[in-house]
N, C-alpha and C positions, 0 to 999 in steps of 0.2 A: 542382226539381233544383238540385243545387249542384256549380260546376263548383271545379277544384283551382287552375286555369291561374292568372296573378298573384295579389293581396292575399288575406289569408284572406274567407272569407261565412258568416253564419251564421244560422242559421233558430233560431225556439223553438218547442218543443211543448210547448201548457201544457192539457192536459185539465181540464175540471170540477171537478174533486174529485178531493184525494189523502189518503191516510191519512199521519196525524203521526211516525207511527213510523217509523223505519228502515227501509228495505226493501233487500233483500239478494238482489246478483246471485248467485244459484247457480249460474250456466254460460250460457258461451256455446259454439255452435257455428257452421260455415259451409257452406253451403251453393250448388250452382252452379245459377241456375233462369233458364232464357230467356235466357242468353248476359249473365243481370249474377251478382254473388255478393252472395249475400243473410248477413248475419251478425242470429243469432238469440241475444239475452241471456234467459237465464231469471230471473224474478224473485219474490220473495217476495209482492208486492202492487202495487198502483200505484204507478208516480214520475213524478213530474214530470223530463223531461229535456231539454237543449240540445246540437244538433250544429254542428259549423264545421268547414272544410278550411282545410291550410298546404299550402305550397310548399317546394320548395326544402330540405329533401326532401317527397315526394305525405306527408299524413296525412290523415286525419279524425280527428278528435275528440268525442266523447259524456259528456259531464257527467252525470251522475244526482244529482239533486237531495237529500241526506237519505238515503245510502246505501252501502253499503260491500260487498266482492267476501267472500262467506261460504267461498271461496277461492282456489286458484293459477288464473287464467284463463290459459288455453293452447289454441291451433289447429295445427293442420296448415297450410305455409303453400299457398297457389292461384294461380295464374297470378295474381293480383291482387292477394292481402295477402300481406306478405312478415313479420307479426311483429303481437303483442296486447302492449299495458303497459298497466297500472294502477298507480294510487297514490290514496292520502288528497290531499284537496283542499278547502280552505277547513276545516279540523277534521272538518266532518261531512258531506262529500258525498265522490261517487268519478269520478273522472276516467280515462276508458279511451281508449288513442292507437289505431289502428289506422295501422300502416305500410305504404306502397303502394309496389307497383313498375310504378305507370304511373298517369298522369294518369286521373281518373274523377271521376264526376256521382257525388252520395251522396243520399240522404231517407230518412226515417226514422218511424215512426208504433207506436202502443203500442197492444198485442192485448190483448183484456177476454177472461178465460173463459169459453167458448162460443164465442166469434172465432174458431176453428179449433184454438183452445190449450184447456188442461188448465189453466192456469193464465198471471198475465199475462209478457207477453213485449214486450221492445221489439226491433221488426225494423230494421235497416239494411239498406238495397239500396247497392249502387255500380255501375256501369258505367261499363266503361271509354269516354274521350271519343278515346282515339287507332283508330280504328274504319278498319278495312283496311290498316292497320300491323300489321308483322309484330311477333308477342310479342316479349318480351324472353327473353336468352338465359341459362335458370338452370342455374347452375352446379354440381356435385356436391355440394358443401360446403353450397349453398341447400335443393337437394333433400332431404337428409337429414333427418326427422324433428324437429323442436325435442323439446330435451329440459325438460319441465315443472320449471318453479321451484319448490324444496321450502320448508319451514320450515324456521328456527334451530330446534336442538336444544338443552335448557339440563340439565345433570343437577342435580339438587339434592340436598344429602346431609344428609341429618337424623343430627345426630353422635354418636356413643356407640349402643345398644339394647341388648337382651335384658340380658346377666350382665354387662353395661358401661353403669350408671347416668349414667355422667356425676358430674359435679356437685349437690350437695342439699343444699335449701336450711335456714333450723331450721325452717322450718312443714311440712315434708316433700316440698318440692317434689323432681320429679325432673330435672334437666338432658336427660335422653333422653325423656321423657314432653312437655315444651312444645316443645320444637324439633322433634317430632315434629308436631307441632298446625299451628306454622307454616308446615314445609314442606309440609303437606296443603292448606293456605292459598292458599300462592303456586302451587303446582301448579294446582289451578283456576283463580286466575286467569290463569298463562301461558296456559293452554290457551283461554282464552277469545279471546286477541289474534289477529286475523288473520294469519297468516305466524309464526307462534310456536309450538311444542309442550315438552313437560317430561316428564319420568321422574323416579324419584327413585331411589336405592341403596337404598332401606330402605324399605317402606310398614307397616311394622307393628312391634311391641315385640320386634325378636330381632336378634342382633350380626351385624356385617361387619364382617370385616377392613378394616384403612383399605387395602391394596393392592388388596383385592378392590372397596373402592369405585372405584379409580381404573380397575380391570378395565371394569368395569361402562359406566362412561363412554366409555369407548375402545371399547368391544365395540357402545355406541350411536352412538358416533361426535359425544359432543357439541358443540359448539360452545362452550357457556360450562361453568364447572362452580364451584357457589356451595353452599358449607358451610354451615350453621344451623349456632351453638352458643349457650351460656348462661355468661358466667365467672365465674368466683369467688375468693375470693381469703381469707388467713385473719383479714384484719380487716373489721367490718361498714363501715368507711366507703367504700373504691371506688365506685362507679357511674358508667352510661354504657357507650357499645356503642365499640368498635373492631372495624375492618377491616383482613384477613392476607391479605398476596400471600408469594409466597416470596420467602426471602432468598439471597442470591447464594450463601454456604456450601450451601443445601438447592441449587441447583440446579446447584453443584457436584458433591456428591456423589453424586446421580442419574446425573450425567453418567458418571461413574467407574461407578456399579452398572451404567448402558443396556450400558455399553462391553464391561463384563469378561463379563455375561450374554449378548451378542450370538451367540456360536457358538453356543449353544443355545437361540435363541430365534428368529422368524420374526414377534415383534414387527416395527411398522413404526410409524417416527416422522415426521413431518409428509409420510407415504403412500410411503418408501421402508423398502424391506425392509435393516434393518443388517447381516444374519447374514449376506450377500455382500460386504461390503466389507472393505478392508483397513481397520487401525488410523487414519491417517490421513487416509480420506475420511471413515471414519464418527464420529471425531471434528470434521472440521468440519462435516459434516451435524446431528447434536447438538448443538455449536455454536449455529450459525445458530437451528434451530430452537427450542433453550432463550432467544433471545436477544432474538427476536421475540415470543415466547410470555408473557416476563417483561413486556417492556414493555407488550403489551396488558392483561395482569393487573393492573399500573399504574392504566392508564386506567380498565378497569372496577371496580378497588377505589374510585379517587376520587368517581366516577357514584354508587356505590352510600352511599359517606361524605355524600355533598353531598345526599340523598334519605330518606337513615336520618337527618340531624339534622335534618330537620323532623320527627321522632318524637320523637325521645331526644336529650337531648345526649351529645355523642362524649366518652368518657374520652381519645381520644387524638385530635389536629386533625389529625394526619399519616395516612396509610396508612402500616400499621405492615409489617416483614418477619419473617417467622419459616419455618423450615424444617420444618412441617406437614410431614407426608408426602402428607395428600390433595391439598395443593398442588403436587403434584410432577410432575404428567403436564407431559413436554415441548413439547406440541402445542394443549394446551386450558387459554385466558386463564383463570384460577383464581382464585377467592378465598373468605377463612373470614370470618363475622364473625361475633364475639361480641358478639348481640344486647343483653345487659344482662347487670349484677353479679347473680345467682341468691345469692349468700353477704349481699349487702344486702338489708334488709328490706323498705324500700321497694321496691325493685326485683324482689324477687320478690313483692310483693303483684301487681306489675304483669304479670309472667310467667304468672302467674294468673289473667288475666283474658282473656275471650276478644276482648274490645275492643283490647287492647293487641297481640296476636299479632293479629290481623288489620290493626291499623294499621301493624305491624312486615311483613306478608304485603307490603299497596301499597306498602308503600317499597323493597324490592327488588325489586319488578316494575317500579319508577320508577325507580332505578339501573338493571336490566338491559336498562328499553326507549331510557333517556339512550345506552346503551352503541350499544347495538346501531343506534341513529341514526346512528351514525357511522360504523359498525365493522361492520355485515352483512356474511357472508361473499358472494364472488361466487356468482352462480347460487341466490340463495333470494328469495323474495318480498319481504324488506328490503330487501335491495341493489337490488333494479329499482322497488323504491318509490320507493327514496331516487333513483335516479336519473331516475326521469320527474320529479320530484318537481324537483330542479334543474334539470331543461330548461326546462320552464316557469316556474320563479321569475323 
């Protein structure tokens, strides 16, 4: 048993044999058995794991060896655990905190299928060591349900479709036909990231309006929102990709359309409803929220500049500004990039190749996960990564 009271202690559990692969906690639950709380992790296979306790505040701690949360872990909390975090640890293991509101003994040991399970399980026990002391006093706000960490939302917009080709190239490339490729691309791979999901505006060859893409996003609620395009231009020598946040004009004049639209509209920007306020709150509400907005789009355009030139070189070294319309949502960090010149030849041999859209795919999953290291909104499985994540550093 390991007690909490002074310096951390820490035990290892190294079983016989473990498989090499990754093994993937599926859920944990808690349970109240004999007067200790037993917390049961579901796993894909065997791991090798190590536990320890800190002080100051009660935790225990559980390493999993070669392994990662398959997703949001979340509990109920119990006279004894007052909260679950996980994070990435070491590249490729997973580090789970368990937070205590009282001193307790912990041990731990790993259930083989047949052992009473369905599959393998690693059990923690705790018990508490302040034993004929009266519990602690939980408070309303404690008692309430923890609300489960969601995923980032990313929309992706594959530019142009249907009777809006885009851009074409002279071998007949179509500027709506590869942009289309790649945001199928990167969709799968968001979706594959732990704490990360994706939609797109468009999954197949037919138009959307560009205000109806920004709908789309708003209506999902994204968090990022990243244009695929292809550019062109009417000489063959151009080439090279640039990245589009908006420019101060475009989010000027959004600000004038939000405003003069607001009596008829129940629109709501950064989650306040404008069509109730006067002119001058809901100009600075607009405001503020274009202001913020731009500057994140900033940030995210440079992640995604600094990720896309290990592909392609940039035709431009700056994040460029232009007043896009799909750039316009007040609320959601935004950005266009035009992946490569379609009008140069070389560059659309390269369009054309399914090796280069998918090199193009990791590089904006590698911008958007640069971003999002830093930038996770509160309350989603990034942000409490990121922040177990710095307690321990």
């Amino acid at each position: 048993m390991l007690g909490i009271s002074g310096m951390a202690a820490m035990t290892i559990i190294s079983p016989s044999a473990f498989a090499r692969s990754e093994v993937e906690v599926r859920g944990v639950s808690l349970h109240e058995v004999g007067g200790k709380t037993r917390v049961v992790f579901d796993l894909s296979g065997p791991v090798q794991h190590s536990i320890f306790t800190l002080s100051h505040p009660d935790r225990v701690v559980i390493d999993f060896d070669n392994a990662r949360a398959a997703g949001a872990l979340s509990v109920r909390p119990t006279p004894l655990v007052a909260d679950i975090r996980h994070a990435v640890r070491d590249r490729s293991d997973l580090r789970v905190v368990l937070d205590l509101k009282a001193d307790a003994d912990a041990s731990s040991f790993l259930v083989h299928p047949g052992q009473g399970a369905r599959h393998y399980q690693v059990v923690v026990d705790l018990a508490s060591v302040s034993v004929g002391q009266p519990e602690p006093v939980i408070t309303a706000a404690q008692a309430q349900p923890q609300r489960a960490l969601r995923d980032v939302v990313v929309c992706i917009d594959p530019g142009h479709g249907g009777k809006d080709p885009g851009a074409i190239g002279k071998r007949g490339t179509y500027e709506k036909t590869v942009v289309l490729d790649m945001a199928h691309r990167l969709h799968r791979l968001i979706n594959k990231e732990p704490g990360m999901s994706a939609f797109m505006t468009r999954t197949g060859d037919y138009f959307v309006t560009l205000r109806g893409r920004l709908v789309k996003a708003r209506q999902r609620r994204a968090d990022l929102f990243v244009s695929i395009h292809a550019d062109a231009s009417p000489y063959r020598y151009p080439k090279g990709s640039t990245v589009y946040v908006l420019s101060e004009h475009g989010a000027s004049s959004e600000a004038a359309r939000l405003l003069a639209e607001r009596q008829n509209s129940v629109d709501r920007v950064a989650g306040v409803n404008l069509s109730n306020k006067d002119n001058l709150v809901a100009s600075v509400l607009v405001d503020l929220a274009q202001s913020a907005t731009r500057e994140a789009s900033f940030t995210l355009g440079d992640t995604l500049k600094g990720s896309i030139d290990r592909v392609i070189r940039m035709h431009s070294n700056t994040v460029e500004r232009a007043a896009f319309v799909v750039l316009k949502s007040p609320d959601i960090p935004s950005a266009l990039i035009e992946t490569a010149f379609i009008s140069n030849p070389a560059e659309e041999r390269l369009l054309r190749t399914p090796r280069f859209r998918s090199e193009m795919a990791g590089a904006l999953l590698g911008g958007i996960k640069d971003y999002f290291a830093h930038h996770a909104p509160p309350g989603t499985v990034l942000a409490e990564r990121g922040r177990v994540l710095s307690e321990f550093s």
